[in-house]
PyMOL commands that place a pseudoatom at each C-alpha (Angstrom):
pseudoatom trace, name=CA, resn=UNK, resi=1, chain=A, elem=C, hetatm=0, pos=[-52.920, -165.199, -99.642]
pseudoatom trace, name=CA, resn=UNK, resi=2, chain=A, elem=C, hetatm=0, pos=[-54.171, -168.711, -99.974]
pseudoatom trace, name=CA, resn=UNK, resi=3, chain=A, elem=C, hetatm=0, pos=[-53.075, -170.082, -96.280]
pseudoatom trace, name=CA, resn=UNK, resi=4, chain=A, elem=C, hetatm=0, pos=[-54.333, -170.073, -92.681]
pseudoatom trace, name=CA, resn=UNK, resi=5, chain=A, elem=C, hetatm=0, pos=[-53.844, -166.715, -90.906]
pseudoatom trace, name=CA, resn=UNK, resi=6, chain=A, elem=C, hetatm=0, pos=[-53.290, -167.032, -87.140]
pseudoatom trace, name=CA, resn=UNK, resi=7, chain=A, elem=C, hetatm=0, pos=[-54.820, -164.267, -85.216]
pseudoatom trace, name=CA, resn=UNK, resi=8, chain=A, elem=C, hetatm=0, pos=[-54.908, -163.628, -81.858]
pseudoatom trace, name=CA, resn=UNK, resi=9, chain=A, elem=C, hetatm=0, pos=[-58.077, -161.695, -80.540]
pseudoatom trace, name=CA, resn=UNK, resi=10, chain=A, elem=C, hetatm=0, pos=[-57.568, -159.950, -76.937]
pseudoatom trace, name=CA, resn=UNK, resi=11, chain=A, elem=C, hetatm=0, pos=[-60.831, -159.659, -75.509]
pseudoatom trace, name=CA, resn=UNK, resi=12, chain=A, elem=C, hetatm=0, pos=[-61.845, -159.348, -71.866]
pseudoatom trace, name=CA, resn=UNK, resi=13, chain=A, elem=C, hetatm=0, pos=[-66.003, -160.197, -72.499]
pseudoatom trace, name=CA, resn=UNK, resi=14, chain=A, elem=C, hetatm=0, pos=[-65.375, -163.737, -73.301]
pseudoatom trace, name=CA, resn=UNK, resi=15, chain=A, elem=C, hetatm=0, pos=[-68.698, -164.464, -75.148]
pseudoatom trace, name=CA, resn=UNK, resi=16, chain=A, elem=C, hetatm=0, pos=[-68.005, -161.626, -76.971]
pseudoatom trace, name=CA, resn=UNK, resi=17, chain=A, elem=C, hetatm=0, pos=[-64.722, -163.351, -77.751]
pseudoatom trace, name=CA, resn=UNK, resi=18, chain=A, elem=C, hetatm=0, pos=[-66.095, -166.442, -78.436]
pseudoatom trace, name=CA, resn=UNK, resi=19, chain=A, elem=C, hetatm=0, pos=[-69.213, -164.901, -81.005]
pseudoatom trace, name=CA, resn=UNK, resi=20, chain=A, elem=C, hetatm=0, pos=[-66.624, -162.525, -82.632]
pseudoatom trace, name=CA, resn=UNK, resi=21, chain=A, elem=C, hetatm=0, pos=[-63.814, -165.653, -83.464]
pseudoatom trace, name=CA, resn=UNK, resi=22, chain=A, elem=C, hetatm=0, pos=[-67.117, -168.085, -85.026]
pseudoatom trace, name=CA, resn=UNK, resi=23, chain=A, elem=C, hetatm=0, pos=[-68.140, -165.067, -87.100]
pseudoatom trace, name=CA, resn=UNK, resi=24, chain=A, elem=C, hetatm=0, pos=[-65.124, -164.582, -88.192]
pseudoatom trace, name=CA, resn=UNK, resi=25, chain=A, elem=C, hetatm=0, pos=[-63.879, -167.624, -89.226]
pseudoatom trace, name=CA, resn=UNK, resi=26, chain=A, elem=C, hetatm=0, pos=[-67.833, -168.054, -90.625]
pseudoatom trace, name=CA, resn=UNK, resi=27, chain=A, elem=C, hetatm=0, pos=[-66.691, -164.930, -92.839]
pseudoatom trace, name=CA, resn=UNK, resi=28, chain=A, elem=C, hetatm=0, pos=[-62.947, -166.274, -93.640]
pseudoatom trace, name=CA, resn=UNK, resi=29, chain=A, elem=C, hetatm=0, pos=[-62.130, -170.277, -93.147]
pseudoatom trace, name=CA, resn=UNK, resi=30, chain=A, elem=C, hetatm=0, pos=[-58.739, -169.358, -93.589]
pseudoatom trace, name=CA, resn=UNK, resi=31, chain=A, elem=C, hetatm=0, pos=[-58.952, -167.276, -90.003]
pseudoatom trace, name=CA, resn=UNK, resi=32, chain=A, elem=C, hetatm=0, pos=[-57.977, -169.640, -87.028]
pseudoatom trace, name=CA, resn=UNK, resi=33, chain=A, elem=C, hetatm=0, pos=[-59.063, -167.472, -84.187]
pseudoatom trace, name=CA, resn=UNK, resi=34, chain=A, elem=C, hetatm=0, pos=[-57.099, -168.289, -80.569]
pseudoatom trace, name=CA, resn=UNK, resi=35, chain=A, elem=C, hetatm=0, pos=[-58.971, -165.751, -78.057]
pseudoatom trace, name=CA, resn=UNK, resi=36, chain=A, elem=C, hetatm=0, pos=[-57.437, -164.123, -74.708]
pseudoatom trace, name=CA, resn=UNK, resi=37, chain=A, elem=C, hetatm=0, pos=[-59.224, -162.377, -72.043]
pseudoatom trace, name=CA, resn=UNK, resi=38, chain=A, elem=C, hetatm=0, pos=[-56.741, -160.117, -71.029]
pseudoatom trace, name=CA, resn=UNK, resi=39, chain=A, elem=C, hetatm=0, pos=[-53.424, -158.323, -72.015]
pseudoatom trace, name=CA, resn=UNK, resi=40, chain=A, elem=C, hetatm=0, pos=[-51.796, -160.194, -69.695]
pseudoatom trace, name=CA, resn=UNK, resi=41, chain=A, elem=C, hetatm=0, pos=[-52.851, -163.589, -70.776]
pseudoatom trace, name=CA, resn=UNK, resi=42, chain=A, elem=C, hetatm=0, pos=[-52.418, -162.354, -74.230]
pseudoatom trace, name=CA, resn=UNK, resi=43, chain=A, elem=C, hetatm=0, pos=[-48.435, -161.147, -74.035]
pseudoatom trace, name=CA, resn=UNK, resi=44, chain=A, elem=C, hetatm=0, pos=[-48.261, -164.715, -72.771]
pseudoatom trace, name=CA, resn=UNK, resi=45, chain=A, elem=C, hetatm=0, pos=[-49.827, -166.064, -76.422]
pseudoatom trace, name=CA, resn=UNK, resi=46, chain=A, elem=C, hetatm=0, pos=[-46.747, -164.966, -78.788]
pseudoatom trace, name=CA, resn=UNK, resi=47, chain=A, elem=C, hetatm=0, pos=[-44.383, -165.987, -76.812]
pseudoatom trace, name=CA, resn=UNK, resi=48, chain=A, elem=C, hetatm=0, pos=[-45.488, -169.589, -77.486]
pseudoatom trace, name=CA, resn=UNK, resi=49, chain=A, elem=C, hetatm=0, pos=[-46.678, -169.504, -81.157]
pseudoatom trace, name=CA, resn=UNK, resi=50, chain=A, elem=C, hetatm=0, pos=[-46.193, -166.843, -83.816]
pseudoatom trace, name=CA, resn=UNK, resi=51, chain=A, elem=C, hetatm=0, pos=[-49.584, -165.041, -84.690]
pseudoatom trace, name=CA, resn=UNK, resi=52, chain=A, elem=C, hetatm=0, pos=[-50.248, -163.521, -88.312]
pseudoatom trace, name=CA, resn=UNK, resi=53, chain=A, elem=C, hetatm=0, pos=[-52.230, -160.409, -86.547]
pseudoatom trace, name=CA, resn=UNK, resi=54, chain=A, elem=C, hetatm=0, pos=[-53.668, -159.448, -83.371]
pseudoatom trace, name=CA, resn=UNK, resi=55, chain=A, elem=C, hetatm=0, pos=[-56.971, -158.059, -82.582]
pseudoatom trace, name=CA, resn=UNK, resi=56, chain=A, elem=C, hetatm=0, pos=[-57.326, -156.190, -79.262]
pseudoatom trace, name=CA, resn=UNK, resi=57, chain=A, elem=C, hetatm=0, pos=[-60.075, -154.350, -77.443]
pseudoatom trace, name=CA, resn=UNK, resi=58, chain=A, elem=C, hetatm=0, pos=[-59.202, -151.137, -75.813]
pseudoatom trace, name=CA, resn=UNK, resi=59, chain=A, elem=C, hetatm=0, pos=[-60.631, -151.480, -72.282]
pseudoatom trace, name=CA, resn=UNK, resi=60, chain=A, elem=C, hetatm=0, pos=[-59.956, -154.201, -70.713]
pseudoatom trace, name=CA, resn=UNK, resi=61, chain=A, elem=C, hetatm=0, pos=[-58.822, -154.541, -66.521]
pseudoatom trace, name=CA, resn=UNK, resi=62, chain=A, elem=C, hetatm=0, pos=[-55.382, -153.872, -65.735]
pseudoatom trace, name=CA, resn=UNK, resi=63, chain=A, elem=C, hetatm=0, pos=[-53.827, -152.593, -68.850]
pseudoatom trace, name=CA, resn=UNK, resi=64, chain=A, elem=C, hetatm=0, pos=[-55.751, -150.930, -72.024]
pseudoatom trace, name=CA, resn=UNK, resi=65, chain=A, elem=C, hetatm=0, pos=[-55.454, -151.589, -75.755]
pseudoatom trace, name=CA, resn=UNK, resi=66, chain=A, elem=C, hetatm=0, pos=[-52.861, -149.179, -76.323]
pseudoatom trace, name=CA, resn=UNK, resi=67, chain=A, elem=C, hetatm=0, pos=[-50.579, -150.537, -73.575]
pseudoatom trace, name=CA, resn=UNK, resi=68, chain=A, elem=C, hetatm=0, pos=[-50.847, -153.842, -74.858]
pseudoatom trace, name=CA, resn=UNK, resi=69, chain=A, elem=C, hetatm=0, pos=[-50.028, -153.202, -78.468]
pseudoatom trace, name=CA, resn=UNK, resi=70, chain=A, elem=C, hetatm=0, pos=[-46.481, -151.469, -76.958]
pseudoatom trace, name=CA, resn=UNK, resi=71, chain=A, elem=C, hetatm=0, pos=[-45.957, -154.348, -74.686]
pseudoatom trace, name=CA, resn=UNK, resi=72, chain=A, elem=C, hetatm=0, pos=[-46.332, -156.459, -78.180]
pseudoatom trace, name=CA, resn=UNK, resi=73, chain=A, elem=C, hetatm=0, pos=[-43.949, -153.774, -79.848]
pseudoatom trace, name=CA, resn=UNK, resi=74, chain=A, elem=C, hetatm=0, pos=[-41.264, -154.317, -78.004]
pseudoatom trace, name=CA, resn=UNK, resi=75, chain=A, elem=C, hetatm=0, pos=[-41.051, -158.268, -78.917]
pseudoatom trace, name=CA, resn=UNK, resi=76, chain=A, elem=C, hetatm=0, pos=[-42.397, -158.288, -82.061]
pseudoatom trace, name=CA, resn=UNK, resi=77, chain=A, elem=C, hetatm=0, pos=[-42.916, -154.525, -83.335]
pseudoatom trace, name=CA, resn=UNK, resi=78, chain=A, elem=C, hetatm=0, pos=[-43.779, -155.948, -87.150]
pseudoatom trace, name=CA, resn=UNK, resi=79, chain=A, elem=C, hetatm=0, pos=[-46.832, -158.295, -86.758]
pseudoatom trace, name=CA, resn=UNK, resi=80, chain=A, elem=C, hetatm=0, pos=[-50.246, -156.343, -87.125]
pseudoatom trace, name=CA, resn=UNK, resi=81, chain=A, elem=C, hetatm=0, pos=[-52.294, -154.767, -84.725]
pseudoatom trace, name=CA, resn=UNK, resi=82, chain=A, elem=C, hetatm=0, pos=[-55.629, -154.034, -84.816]
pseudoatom trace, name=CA, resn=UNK, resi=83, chain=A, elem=C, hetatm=0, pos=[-57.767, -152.286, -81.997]
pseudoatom trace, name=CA, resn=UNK, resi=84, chain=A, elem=C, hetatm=0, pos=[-61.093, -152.864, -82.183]
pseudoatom trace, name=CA, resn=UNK, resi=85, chain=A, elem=C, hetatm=0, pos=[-63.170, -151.167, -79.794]
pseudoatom trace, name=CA, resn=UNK, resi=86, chain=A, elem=C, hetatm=0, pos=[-67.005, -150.257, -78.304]
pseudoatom trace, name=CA, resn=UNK, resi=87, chain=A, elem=C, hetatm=0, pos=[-65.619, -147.204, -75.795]
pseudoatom trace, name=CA, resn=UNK, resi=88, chain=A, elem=C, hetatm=0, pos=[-63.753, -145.233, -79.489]
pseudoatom trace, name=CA, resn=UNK, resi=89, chain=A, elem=C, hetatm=0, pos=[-63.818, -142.088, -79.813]
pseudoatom trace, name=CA, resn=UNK, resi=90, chain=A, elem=C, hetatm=0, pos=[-61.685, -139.237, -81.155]
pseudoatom trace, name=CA, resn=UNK, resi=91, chain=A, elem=C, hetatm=0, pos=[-59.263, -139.045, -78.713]
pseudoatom trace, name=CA, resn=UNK, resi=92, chain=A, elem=C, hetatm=0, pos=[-58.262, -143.068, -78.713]
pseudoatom trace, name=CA, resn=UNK, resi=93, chain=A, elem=C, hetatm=0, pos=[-58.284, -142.884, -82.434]
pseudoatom trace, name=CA, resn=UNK, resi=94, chain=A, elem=C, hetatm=0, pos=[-55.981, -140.445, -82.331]
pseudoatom trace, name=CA, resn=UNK, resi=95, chain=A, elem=C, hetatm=0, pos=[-53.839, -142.215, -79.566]
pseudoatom trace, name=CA, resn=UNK, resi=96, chain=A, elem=C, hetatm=0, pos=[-54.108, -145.196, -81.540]
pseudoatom trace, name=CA, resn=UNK, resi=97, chain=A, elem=C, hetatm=0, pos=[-52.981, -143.929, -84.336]
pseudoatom trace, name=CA, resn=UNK, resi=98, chain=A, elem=C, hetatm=0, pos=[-50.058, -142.293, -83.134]
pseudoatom trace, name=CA, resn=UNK, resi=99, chain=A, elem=C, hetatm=0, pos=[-49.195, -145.659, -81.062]
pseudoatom trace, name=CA, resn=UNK, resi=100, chain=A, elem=C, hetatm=0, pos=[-48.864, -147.555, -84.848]
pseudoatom trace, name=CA, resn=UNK, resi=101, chain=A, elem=C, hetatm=0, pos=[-51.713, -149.470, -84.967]
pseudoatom trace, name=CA, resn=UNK, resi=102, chain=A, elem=C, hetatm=0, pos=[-52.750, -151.433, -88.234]
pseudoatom trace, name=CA, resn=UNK, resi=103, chain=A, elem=C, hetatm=0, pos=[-55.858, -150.743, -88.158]
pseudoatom trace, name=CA, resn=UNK, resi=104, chain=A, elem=C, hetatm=0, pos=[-58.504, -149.049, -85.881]
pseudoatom trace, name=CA, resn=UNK, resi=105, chain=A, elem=C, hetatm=0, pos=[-62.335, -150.359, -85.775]
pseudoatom trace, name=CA, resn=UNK, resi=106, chain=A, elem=C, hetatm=0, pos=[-64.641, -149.761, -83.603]
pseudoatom trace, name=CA, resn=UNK, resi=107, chain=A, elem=C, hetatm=0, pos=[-67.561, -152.050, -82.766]
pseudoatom trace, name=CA, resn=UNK, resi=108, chain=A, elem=C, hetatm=0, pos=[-71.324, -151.607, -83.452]
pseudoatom trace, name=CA, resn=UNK, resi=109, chain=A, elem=C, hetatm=0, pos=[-74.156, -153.832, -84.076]
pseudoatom trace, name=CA, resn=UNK, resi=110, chain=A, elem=C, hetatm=0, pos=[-75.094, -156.227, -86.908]
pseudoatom trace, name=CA, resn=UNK, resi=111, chain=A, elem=C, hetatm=0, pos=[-72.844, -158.985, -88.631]
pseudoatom trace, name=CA, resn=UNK, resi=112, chain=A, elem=C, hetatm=0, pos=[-71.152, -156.707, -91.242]
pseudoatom trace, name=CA, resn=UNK, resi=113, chain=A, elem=C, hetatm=0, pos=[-69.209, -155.605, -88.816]
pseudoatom trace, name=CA, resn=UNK, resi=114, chain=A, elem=C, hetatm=0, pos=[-67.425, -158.961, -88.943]
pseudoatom trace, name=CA, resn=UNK, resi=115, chain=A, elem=C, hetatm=0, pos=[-67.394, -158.904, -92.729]
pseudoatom trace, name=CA, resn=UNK, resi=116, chain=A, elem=C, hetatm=0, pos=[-65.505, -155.628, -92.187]
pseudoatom trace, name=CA, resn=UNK, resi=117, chain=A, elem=C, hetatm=0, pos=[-62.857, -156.835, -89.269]
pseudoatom trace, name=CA, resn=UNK, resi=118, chain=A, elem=C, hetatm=0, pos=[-62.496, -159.919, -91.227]
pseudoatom trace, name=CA, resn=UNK, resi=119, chain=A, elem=C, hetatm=0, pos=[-61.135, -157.945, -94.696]
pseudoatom trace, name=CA, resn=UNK, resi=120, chain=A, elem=C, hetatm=0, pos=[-59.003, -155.771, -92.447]
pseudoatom trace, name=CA, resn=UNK, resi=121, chain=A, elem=C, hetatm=0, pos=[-57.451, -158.720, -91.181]
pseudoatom trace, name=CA, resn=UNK, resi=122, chain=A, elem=C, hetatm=0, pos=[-56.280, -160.569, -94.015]
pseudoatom trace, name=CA, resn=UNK, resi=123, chain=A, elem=C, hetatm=0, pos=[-55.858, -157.027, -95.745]
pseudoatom trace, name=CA, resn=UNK, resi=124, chain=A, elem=C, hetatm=0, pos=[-53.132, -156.014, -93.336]
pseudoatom trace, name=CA, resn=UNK, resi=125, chain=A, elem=C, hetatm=0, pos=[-51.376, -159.653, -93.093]
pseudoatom trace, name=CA, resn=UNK, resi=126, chain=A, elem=C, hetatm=0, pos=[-51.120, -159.209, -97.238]
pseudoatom trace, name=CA, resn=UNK, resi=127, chain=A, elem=C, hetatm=0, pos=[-49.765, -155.770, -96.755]
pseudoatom trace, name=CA, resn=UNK, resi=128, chain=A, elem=C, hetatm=0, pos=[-47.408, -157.577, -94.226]
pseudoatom trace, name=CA, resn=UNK, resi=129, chain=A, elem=C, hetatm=0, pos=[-46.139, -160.122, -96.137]
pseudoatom trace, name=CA, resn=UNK, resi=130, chain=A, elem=C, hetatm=0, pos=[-45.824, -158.013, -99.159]
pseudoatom trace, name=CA, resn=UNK, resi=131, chain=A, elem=C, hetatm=0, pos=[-43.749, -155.084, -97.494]
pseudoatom trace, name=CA, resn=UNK, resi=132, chain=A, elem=C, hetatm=0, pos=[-41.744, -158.183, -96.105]
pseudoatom trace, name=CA, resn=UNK, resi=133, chain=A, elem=C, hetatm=0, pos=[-41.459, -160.281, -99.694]
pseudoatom trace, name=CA, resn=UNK, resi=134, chain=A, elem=C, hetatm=0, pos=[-40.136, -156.140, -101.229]
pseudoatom trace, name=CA, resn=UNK, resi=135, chain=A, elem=C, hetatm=0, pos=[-37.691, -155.844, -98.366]
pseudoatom trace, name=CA, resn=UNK, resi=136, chain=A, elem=C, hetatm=0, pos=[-36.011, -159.446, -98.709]
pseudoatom trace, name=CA, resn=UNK, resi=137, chain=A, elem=C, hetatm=0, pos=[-35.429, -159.017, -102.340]
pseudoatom trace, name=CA, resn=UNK, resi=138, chain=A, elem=C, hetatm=0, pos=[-32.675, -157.277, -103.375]
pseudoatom trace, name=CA, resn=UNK, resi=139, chain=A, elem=C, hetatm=0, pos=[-33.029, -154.290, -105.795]
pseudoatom trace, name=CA, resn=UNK, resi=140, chain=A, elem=C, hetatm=0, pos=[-32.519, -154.268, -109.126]
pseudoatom trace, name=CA, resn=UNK, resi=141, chain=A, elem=C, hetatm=0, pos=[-29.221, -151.995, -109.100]
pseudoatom trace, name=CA, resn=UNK, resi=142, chain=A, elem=C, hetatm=0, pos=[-27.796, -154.318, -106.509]
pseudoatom trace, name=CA, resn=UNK, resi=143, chain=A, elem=C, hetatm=0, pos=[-27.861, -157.290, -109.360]
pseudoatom trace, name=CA, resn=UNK, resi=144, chain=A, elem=C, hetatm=0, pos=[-26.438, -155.482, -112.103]
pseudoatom trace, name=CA, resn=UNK, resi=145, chain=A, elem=C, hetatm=0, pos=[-22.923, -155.635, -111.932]
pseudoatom trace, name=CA, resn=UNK, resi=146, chain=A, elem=C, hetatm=0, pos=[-20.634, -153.853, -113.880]
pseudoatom trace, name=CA, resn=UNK, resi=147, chain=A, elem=C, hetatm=0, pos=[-17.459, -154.645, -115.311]
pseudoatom trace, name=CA, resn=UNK, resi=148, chain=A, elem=C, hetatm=0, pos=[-14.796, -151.846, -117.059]
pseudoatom trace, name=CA, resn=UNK, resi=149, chain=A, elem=C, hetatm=0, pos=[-13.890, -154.960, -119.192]
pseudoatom trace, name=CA, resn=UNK, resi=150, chain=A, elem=C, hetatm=0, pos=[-17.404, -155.919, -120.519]
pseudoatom trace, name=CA, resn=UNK, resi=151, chain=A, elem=C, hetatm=0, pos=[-17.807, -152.053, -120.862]
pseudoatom trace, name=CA, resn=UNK, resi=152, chain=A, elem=C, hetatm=0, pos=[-14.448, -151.905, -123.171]
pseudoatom trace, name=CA, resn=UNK, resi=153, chain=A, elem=C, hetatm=0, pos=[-15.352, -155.681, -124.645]
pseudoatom trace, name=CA, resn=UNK, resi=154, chain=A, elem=C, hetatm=0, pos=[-18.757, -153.924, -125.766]
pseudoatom trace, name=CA, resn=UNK, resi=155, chain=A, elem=C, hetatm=0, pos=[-16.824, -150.877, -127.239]
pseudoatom trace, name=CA, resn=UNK, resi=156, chain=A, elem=C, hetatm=0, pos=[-14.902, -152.768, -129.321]
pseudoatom trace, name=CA, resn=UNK, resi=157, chain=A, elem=C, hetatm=0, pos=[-17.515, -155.291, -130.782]
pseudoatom trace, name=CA, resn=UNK, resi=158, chain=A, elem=C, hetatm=0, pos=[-19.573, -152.015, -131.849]
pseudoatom trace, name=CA, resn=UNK, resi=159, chain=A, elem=C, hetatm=0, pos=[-16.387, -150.051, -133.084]
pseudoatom trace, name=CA, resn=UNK, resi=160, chain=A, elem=C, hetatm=0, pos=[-14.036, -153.073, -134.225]
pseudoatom trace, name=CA, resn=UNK, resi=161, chain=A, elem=C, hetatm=0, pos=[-11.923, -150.501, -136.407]
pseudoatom trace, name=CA, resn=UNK, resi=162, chain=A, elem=C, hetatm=0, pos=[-10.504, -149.244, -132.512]
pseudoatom trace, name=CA, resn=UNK, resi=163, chain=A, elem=C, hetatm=0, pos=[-8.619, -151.022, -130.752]
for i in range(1, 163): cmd.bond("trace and resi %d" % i, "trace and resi %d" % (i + 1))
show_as sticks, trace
zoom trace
């Protein structure tokens, strides 16, 4: 993955915001970070531009992570998700999880925790564009086509004595 990588961070602490898309593009120059302080303002993001991933906090006002990430679903249910979080625990993990999130991280102190959200980015937009590349190509079986006359014209170049 050699080109930019469009993410879309959903955060409702906008210094936080603003510190997490510096580091990250610090980290990765091929991150271009657009930031949006809530789920609202961020369901109004895709609609204009196509993202390669979204990162989204879990508690923010009005609507959490979780709700988000199924408003997203229902437009575009293939682009990655990650929720990346300071209020985790088991429980949202869990719910998370079983919403189909990407990726799950939850925030602590120190910059390799931007070293860390940055790999899981670009990890899971490879894994997207590979699963995507695999499913647009057709199979192998579907290319090999088979003919009872190149079957019969091999049967008789091996065995020319039967005709």
């Amino acid at each position: 993955m050699t080109e930019s990588v469009r993410l879309l961070h959903v955060e409702d602490d906008p210094e936080f915001a603003e510190l997490t898309a510096q580091l990250l593009q610090r980290e990765d120059s091929r991150l271009s970070v657009e930031t949006a302080a809530s789920v609202e303002a961020g369901l109004d993001r895709p609609a204009e531009k196509s993202f390669d991933c979204i990162v989204s906090d879990y508690e923010m006002p009005g609507r959490n992570g979780l709700e988000f990430l199924e408003a997203v679903s229902e437009r575009n249910s293939d682009v990655p998700f990650i929720l990346y979080t300071g209020k985790g625990n088991e429980t949202v993990a869990s719910d998370a999880i079983s919403a189909g999130v990407t990726d799950y991280l939850q925030k602590e102190g120190g910059a390799d925790q931007y070293t860390i959200l940055a790999n899981r980015i670009t990890n899971a937009v490879s894994q997207k564009m590979a699963s995507t590349i695999a499913s647009s190509a057709p199979s192998v079986s579907s290319r090999i086509v088979v003919s009872p006359h190149s079957a019969h014209h091999t049967r008789r170049r091996t065995h020319p004595s039967r005709s």
